[in-house]
C-alpha positions in Angstrom: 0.0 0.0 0.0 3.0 2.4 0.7 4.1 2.0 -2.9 1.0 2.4 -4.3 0.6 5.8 -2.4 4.3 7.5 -2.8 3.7 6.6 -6.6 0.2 8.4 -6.7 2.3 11.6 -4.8 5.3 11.0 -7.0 3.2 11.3 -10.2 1.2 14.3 -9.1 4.1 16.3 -8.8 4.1 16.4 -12.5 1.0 18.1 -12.3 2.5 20.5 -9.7 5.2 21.1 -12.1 2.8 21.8 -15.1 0.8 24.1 -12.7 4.4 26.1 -11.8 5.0 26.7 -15.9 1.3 28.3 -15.8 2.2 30.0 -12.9 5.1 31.6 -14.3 4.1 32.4 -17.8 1.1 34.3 -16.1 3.7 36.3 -13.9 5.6 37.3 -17.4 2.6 38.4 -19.1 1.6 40.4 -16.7 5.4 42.2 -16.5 4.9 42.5 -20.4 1.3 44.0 -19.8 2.4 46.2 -16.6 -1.0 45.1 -15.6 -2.4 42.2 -13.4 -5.7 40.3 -15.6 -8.8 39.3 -13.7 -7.1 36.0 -13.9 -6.3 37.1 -10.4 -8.4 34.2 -8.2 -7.2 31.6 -10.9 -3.7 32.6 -10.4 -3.9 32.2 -6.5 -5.8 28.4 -7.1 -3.1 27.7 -9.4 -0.7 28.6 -6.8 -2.1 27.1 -4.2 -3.2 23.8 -5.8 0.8 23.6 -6.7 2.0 23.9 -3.4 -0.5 21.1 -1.2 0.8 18.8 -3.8 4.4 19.3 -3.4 3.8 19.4 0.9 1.9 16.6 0.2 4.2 14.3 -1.9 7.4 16.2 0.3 5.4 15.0 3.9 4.0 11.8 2.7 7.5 10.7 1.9 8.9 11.9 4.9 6.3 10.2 7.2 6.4 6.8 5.2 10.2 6.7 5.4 9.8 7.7 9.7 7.5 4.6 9.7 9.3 2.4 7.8 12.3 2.8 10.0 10.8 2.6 13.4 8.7 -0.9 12.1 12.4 -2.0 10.8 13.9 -0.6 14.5 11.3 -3.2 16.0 11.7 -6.1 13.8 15.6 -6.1 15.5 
């Protein structure tokens, strides 16, 4: 089951790294423009989406590797 779930939070971060890209060709149009779009509340959802999946992927890893060692501490 561990697998199956860092693989799931592995493979979204390629959506969090396709949501970055939008993310920053929305910042350099609106430096071109000198003007912020009402893409405004899209911008902060794109934002935001990005980073719970990349503190998401980072902390699921994180806790499966804590819980991997302490069952492999026991097993000893």
């Amino acid at each position: 089951m561990d697998r199956t779930i860092l693989f799931i939070l592995a493979a979204l971060q390629t959506v969090a790294w396709a949501l970055d890209v939008i993310e920053n060709c929305m910042l350099l149009s609106w430096i071109d423009k000198r003007a912020i779009d009402e893409e405004f509340g899209t911008f902060h959802f794109i934002v935001a989406t990005k980073w719970i999946i990349a503190l998401s992927g980072a902390l699921g890893a994180i806790v499966t590797l804590l819980v991997n060692r302490r069952t492999k501490r026991h097993r000893n």
